[in-house]
N, C-alpha and C positions, 0 to 999 in steps of 0.2 A: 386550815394549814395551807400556806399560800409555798408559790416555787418561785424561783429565781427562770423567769421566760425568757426563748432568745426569740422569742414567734409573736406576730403581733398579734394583738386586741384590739376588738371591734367593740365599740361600745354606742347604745343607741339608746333614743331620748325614750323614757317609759311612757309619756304621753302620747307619742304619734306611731312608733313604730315596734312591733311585735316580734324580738330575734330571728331567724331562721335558723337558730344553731342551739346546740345545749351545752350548757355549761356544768361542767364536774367539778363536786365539791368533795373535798374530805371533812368530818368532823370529830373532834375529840375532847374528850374530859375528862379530867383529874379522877384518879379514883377515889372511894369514899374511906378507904382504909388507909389508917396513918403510916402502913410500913411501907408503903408500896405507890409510888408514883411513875408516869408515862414520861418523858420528857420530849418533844421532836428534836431529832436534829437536822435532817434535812429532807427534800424530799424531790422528786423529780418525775421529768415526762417518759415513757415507756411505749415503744412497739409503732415508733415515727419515721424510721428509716424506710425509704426508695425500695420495694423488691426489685432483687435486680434482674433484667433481662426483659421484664413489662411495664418499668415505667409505672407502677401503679403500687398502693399502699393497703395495708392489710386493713385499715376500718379510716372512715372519715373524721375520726377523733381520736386525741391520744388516751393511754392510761396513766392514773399519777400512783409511782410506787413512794411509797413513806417510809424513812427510819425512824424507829423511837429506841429511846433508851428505859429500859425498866428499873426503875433507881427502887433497891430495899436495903437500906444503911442495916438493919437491925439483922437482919439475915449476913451479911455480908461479916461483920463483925464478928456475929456469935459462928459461925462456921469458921473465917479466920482464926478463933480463937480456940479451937477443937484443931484446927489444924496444925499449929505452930504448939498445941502442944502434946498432940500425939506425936510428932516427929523433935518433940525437944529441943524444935529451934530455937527457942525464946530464950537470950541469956541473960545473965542480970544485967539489968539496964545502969545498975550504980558500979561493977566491979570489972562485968566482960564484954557489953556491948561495946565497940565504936560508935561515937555519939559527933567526932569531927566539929562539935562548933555546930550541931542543929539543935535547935530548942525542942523540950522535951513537949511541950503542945503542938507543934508542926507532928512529928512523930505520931501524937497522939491523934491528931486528925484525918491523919493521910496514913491508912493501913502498911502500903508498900514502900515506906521508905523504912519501918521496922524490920518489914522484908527482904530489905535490899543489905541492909546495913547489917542486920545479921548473916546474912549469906558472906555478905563484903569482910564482916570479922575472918570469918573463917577460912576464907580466900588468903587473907593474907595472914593470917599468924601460923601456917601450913607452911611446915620446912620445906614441903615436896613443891608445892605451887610456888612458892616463893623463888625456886629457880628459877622462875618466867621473868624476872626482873633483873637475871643479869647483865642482860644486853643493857640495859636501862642502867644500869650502874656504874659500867665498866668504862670506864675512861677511854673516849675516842681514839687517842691517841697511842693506846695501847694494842689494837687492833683495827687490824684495817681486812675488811670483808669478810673475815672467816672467824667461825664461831671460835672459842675457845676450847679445844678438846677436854679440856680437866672442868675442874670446877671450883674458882681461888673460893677457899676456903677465907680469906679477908673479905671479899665482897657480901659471901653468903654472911655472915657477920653484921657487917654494915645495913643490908637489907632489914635482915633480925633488928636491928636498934633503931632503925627509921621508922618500920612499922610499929609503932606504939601512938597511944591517943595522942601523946606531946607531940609528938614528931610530925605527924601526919598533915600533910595539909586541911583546912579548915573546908567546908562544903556551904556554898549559899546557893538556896534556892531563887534564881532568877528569873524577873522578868522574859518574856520569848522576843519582845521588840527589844528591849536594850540589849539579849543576848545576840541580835541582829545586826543591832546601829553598828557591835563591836567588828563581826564576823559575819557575813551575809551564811558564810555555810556552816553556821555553828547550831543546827538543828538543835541535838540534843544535848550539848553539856560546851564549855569554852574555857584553856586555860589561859589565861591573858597575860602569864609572867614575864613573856619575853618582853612584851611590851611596856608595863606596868612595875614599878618595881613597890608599888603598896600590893600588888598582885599577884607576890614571886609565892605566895604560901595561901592562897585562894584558890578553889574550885567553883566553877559553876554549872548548875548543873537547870536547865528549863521548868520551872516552875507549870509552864502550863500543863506536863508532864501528869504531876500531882493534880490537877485542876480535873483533866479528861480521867483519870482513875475513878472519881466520885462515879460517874456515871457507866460505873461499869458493874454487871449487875448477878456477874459471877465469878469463884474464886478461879478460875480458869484465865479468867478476863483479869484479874488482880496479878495472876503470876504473869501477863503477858510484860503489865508495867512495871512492875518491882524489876524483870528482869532488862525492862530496858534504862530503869534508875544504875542497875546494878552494873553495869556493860557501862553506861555512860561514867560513873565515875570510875571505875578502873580503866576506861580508856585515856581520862584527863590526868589521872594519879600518871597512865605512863607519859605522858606530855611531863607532867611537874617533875617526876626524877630523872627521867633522861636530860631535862634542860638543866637540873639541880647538881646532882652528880656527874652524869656523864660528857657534859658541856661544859661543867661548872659554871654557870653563870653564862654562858660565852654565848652572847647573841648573835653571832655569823655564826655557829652552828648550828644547821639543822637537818634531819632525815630526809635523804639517807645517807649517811655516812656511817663511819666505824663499822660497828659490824651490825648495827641495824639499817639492813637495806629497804626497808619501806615507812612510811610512818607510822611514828613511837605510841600513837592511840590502837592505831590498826595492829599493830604488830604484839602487845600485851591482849587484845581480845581473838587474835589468832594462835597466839600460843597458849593461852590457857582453854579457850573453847572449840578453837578450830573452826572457826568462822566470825565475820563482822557483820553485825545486828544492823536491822536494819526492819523495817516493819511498814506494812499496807493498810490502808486507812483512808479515810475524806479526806477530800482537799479543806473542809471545813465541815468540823473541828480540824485543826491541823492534828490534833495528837489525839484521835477518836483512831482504835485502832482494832484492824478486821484479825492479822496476823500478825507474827516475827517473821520474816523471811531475811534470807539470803542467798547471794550470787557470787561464787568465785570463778577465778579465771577458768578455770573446764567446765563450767557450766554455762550452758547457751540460755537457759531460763533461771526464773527465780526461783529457789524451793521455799515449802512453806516449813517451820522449823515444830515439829513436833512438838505437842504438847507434854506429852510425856517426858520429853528431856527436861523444857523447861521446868514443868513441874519438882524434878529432880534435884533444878541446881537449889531449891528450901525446904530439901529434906536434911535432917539430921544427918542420917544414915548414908546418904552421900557421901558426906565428910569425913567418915569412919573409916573409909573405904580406901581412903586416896592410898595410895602406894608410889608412885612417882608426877613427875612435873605434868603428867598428860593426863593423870585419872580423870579431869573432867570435859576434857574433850568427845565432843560427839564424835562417833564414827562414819565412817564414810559411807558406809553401806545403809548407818539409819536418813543421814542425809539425804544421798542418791534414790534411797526407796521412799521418800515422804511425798506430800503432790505437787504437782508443780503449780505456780498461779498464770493459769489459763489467760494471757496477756492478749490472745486473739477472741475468746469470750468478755474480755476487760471491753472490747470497744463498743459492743453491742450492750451493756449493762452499764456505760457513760461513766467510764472508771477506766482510769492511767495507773500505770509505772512512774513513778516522779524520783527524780534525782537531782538533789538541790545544789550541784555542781553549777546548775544553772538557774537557779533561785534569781529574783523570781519568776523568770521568765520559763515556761514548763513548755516542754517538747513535746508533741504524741509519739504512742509507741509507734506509730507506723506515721511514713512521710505522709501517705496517702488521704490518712486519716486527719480531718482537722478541726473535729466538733469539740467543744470542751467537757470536759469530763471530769467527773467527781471522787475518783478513787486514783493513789498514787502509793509509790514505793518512798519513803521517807529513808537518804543516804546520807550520813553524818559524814562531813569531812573537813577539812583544812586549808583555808585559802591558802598557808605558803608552802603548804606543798604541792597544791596546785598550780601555782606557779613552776612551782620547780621543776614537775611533769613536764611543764610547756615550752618551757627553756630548752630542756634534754633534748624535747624531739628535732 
């Protein structure tokens, strides 16, 4: 297993000259058991930095640390499948799942999209959670900055009848380059109707998403990506009805205006979860993922989002529970108490914070710092709101 070197190589002829140096190898092979394979993904140099204060280095050669991936499809599936239906998630796929326009073999090959899609039913056919969408409905024009004290019983309606299989915008899973050529910072999902008008009832959501899930080799590692399938299309569902309904069509509108003051993706994954998804991982695989983390404005670091919650948002019994528009919001306090991602350990272990605001040119977390490094924070967002941001200031 070879690295990607920024360090030269000495190479001498085997007939006249005898190295002075050793060379480190790594070797590996396939296991002999069909359920169970190794896969690399990548691997690197360790323990090469300058001590500081002597000028001098802990050994005359590096160490190479290796990731692999431990791929068992048949483990993965048979506990998926103990698991969705000790918790009853599993609906019928012909009468109560939302199915959007994905084909029933996509589903069938990619565990977390059944994952996603069923949590995603249940998210939105919730009269309680369904009031996360009225900002999204409510005609711009009707309000301007301030929420609505009551709650128009015609809108809560209107939600009620959009959300059904007809109604609902369609979901294709997309290429990660063409979801790029569209949107350089459309990381994880893009809705392109403003632009597009074969595109006004189209979601897209990154394909390579579903790709990096194979190689994940626990159901822990399965909820991290169902939940970032799941965050991504209801971040773009709020792009498609605040452009549908609460613009009407009207392409010089955009957030923030009315009475949704931030943008309409970020603003439906803050009010129904109380945070925007966002997750740590290789800079390649792009979407090989360590965490979910996030960072809001009172936080000086990134927390890492507890597994336990996510586990929770494809429980049955979650859903039992809800009682108003907030029941599935994380708390503040599990937030605040979870870890933080150690961003001054990130430099010494050749791993960044990445924030595709500047995609793709990646910043280190410190000026100081300018070696390149293989781990980042992956931030979904919206070039024309970024723009808009820039304008303001």
């Amino acid at each position: 297993m070879g690295y990607e070197s920024k360090y030269k190589c000495f190479f001498y002829p085997f007939d006249t000259y005898r190295p002075r140096a050793r060379f480190d190898r790594l070797y590996f092979r396939p296991s002999n058991q069909n359920t169970k394979q190794f896969k690399p993904v990548y691997s690197e140099l360790e323990v090469f930095e300058e001590l500081p204060g002597i000028k001098r280095y802990c050994s005359d050669h590096y160490a190479i640390q290796a990731y692999f991936d431990i791929l068992s499809d048949i483990f993965i599936v048979i506990k998926l499948k103990s698991f969705m239906a000790n918790n009853s998630m599993e609906l019928d796929l012909k009468n109560d799942l939302f199915h959007l326009g994905i084909p029933d073999e996509l589903m069938n090959h990619y565990p977390i999209i059944k994952m996603s899609l069923t949590a995603l039913t249940n998210i939105l056919r919730n009269r309680h959670l369904q009031k996360n969408f009225i900002p999204h409905f409510t005609p711009i024009e009707e309000y301007r900055y301030d929420f609505p004290n009551d709650e128009p019983q015609s809108i809560l309606s209107q939600i009620n009848q959009v959300f059904t299989e007809t109604n609902l915008p369609t979901i294709i899973f997309q290429e990660d380059s063409q979801l790029g050529a569209v949107n350089d910072c459309s990381a994880y999902g893009l809705y392109n109707g403003r632009k597009s008008q074969a595109d006004e009832d189209i979601i897209y959501v990154n394909k390579q998403i579903l790709e990096s899930s194979t190689l994940s080799g626990s159901l822990d590692y399965l909820e991290k990506y169902a939940a970032i399938v799941l965050f991504s299309m209801l971040h773009e569902i709020g792009h498609w009805a605040f452009f549908k309904f609460a613009c009407r069509l009207n392409k010089e509108k955009v957030t923030p205006c009315g009475i949704l003051m931030e943008e309409s993706g970020d603003a439906i994954e803050h009010l129904i979860f109380g945070f925007r998804i966002q997750h740590y991982g290789a800079t390649h695989p792009k979407f090989h993922i360590d965490d979910i983390v996030t960072k809001t404005s009172s936080m000086r670091q990134y927390r890492i989002v507890p597994n336990k919650y996510l586990h929770s948002l494809f429980e049955a019994e979650t859903y039992t529970g809800i009682i108003n528009s907030a029941s599935l919001k994380i708390t503040n306090e599990s937030l605040m108490s979870s870890p933080v991602l150690d961003e001054e350990l990130m430099k010494f272990q050749n791993k960044r914070v990445f924030d595709p605001v500047d995609e793709p040119k990646l910043c280190p977390t410190r000026t100081f710092f300018q070696k390149e490094t293989e781990k980042r924070v992956f931030e979904p967002c919206d070039k024309v709101f970024r723009k808009i941001k820039l304008f303001s200031k």
